[in-house]
C-alpha positions as CSV (number, residue, x, y, z in Angstrom):
1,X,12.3,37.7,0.0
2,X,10.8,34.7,0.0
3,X,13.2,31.6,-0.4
4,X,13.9,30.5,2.9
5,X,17.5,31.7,4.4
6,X,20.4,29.4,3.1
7,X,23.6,29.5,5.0
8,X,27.3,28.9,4.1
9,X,27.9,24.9,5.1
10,X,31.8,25.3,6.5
11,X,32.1,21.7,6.3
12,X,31.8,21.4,2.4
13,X,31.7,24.6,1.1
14,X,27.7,24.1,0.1
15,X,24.7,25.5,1.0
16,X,22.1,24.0,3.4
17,X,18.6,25.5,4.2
18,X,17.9,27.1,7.7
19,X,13.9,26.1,9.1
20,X,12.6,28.8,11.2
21,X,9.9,27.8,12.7
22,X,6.2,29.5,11.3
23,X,5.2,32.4,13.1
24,X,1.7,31.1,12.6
25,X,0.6,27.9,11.1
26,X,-2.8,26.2,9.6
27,X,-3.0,22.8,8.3
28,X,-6.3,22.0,6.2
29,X,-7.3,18.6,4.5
30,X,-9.3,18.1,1.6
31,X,-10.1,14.6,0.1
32,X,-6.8,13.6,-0.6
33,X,-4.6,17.0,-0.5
34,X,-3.6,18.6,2.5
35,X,-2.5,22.7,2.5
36,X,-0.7,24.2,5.0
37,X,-0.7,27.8,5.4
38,X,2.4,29.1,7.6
39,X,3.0,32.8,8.3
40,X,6.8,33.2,8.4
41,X,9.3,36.0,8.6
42,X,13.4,36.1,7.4
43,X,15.7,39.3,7.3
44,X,13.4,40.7,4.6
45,X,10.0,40.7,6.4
46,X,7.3,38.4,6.8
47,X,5.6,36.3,4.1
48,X,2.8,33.7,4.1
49,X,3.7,30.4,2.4
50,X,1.1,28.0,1.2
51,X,1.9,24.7,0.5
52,X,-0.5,22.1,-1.6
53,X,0.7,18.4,-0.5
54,X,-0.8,15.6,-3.1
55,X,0.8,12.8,-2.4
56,X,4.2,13.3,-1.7
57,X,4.1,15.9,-3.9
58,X,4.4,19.6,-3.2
59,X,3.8,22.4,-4.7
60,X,4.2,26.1,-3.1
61,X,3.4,29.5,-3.2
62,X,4.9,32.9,-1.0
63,X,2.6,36.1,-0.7
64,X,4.6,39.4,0.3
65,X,3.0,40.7,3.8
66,X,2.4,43.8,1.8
67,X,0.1,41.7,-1.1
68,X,-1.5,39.6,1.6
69,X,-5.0,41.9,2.0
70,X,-5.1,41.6,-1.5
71,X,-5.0,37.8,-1.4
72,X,-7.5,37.6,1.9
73,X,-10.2,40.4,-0.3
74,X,-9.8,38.1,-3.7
75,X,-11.1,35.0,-1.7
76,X,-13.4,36.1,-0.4
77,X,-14.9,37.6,-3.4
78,X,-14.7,34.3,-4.8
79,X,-16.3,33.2,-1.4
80,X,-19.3,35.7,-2.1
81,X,-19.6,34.8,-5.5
82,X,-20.3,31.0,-4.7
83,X,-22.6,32.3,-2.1
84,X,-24.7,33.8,-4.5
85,X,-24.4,31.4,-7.5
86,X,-25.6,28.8,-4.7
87,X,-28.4,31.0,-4.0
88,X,-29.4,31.4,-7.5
89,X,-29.8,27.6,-7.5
């Protein structure tokens, strides 16, 4: 579900990856990373795909629609916990 859609190349018999464009997209910096957060869709259903660029480097990660309330309520407990351990301070 959450590889992005590869096609049949006719010309050499390979495979070649199709871009859809996001259906939503975020782009954040922090000191020297830069995430962006794209909400996409393929023939499976939609899917949110975070990428962490360091550099050159990249690393991803592709939540399910159906996980993706789950993801939003874990960070923002995390969010409320730093709140409060701030607080504490």
């Amino acid at each position: 579900m959450f590889e992005e859609e590869e096609e049949e190349n006719e010309n050499n018999g390979g495979y070649r990856r199709r871009r859809e464009e996001p259906l939503y997209t975020e782009k954040i910096f922090a000191d020297r990373k830069i995430f962006f957060v794209d909400l996409k869709s393929n023939d499976r259903g939609k899917f949110l795909k975070i990428t962490e660029d360091v550099r050159g480097r990249r690393d991803t990660i592709m939540v399910p629609e159906e996980t993706l309330q789950e993801l939003i309520d874990a960070l923002n407990n995390v969010s409320d916990f730093l709140k409060n351990e701030d607080d504490q301070d």
